[in-house]
C-alpha positions in Angstrom: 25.0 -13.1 -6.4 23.7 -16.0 -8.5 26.2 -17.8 -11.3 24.1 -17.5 -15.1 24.7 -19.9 -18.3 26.8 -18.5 -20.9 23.5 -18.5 -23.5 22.1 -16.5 -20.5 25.3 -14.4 -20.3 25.1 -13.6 -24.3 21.1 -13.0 -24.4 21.7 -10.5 -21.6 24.3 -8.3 -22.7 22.4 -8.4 -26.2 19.2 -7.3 -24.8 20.1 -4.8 -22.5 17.2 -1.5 -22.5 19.5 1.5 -22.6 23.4 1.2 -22.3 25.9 -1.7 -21.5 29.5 -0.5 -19.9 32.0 -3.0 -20.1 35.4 -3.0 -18.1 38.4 -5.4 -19.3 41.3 -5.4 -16.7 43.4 -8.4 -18.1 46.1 -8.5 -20.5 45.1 -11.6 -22.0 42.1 -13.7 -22.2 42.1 -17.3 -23.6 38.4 -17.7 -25.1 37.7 -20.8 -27.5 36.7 -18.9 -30.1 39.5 -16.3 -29.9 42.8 -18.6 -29.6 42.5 -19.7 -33.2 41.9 -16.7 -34.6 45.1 -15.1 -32.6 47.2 -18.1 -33.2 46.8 -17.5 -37.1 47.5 -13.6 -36.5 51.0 -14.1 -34.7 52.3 -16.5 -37.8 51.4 -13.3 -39.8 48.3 -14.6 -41.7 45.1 -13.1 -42.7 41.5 -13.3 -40.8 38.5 -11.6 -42.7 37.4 -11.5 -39.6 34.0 -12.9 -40.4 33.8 -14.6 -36.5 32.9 -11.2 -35.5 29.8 -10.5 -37.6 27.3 -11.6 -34.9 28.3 -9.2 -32.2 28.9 -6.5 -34.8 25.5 -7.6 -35.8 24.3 -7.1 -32.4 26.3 -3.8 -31.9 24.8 -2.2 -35.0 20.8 -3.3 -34.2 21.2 -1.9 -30.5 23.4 1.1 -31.3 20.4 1.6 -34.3 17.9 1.6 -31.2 19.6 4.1 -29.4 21.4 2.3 -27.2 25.2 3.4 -26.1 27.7 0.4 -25.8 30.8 1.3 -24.5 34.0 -0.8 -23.6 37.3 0.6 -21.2 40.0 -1.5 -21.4 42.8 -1.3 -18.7 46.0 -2.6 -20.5 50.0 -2.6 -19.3 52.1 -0.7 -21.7 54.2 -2.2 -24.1 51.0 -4.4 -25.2 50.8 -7.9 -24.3 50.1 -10.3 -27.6 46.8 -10.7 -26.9 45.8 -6.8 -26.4 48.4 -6.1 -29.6 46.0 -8.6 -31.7 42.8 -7.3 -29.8 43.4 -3.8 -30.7 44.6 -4.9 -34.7 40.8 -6.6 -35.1 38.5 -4.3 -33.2 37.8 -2.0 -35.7 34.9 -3.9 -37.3 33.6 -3.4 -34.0 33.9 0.2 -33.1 32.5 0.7 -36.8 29.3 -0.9 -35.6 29.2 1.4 -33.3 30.6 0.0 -29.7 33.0 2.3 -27.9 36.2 1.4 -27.3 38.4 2.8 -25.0 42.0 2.2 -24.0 43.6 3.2 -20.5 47.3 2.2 -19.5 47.7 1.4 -17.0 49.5 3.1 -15.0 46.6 5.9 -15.1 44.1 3.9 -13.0 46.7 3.2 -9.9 44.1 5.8 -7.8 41.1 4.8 -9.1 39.3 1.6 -7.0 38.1 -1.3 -9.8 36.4 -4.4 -9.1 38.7 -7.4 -8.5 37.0 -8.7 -12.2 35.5 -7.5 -15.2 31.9 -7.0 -15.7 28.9 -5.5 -17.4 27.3 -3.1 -16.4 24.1 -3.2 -17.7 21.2 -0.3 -17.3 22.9 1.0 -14.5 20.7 -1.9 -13.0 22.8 -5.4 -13.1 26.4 -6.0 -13.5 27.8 -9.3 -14.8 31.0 -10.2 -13.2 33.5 -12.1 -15.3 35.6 -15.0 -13.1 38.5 -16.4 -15.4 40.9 -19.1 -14.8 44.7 -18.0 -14.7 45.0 -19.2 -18.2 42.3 -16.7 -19.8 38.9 -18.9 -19.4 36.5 -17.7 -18.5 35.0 -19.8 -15.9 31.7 -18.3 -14.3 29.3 -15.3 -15.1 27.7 -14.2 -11.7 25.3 -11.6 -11.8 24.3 -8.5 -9.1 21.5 -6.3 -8.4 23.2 -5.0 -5.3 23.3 -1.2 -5.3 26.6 -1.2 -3.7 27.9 -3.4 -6.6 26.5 -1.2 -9.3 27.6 1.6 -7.7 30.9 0.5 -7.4 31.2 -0.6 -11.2 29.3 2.7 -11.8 32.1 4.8 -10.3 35.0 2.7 -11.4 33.8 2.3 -14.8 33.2 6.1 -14.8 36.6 7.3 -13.6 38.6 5.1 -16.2 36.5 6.1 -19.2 37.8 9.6 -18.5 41.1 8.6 -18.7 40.3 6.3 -22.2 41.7 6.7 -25.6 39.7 6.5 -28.1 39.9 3.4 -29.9 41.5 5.2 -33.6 43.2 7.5 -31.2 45.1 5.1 -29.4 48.3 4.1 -30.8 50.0 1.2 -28.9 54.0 1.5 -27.4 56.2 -0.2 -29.5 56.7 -3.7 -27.6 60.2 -3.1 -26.7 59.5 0.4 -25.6 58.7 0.9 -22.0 57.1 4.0 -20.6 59.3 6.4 -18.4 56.7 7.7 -15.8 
């Protein structure tokens, strides 16, 4: 496993030949760019949501390609802030044409998942994502090794079944918890 740059993280899983999977586990993430942007969404103001436009951008010139994108996120049920406000602003997103998929998750407890989130890309390299306890991310380390991509192959597989479709998924109320 080597450790990448994150202009080498972002050029790779824009330039990816046929598909990119992506598996989010966390409830929150703290990214730079993010935080502002959720900050102004939990005092109840707007966002045109312009920051996005470059991976929409990207999403819509790979997806034109033929290219599939898809993204399974694992979340705990009621939402945390973070996953309430992700799911409010992805819809620019899934319009360009990225997959979106949302698992509780209390569906995966049988399925094995990689101890972090990755990429999958090509069914050839997977990107793992290391993050700080606060959200930050704080490494990209990439893997050829086919037991790595097999493993992210199977786990992203398995959850994907169980995904919501991003319009389809309609978030518990947050002070509703699920019975089962």
């Amino acid at each position: 496993m080597a450790s990448i740059s994150e202009d080498q993280f972002k050029t790779m899983v824009r330039n990816f030949e046929r598909k990119a999977e992506h598996l989010e586990t966390r409830d929150a993430y703290g990214t730079a760019v993010e935080l502002p942007h959720m900050a102004r969404w939990l005092a109840g103001e707007p966002d045109d949501l312009a920051w996005l436009d470059n991976w929409c951008s990207a999403v819509r010139a790979n997806v034109s390609a033929g290219k599939s994108i898809r993204r399974a996120k694992i979340v705990s049920e009621p939402l945390s802030d973070y996953q309430r406000w992700s799911h409010d602003i992805e819809y620019p997103i899934v319009d360009a044409g990225e997959e979106i998929g949302w698992i509780p998750r209390r569906l995966v407890s049988s399925i094995g998942i990689p101890g972090n989130d990755y990429y999958l890309l090509d069914d050839r390299l997977v990107i793992f994502l290391h993050y700080a306890g606060s959200g930050l991310n704080v490494d990209f380390v990439t893997s050829s090794d086919p037991v790595d991509i097999q493993l992210c192959r199977n786990a992203f597989e398995a959850v994907w079944k169980l995904s919501i479709p991003h319009h389809d998924y309609n978030p518990l109320p947050t002070e509703t918890l699920p019975n089962s």
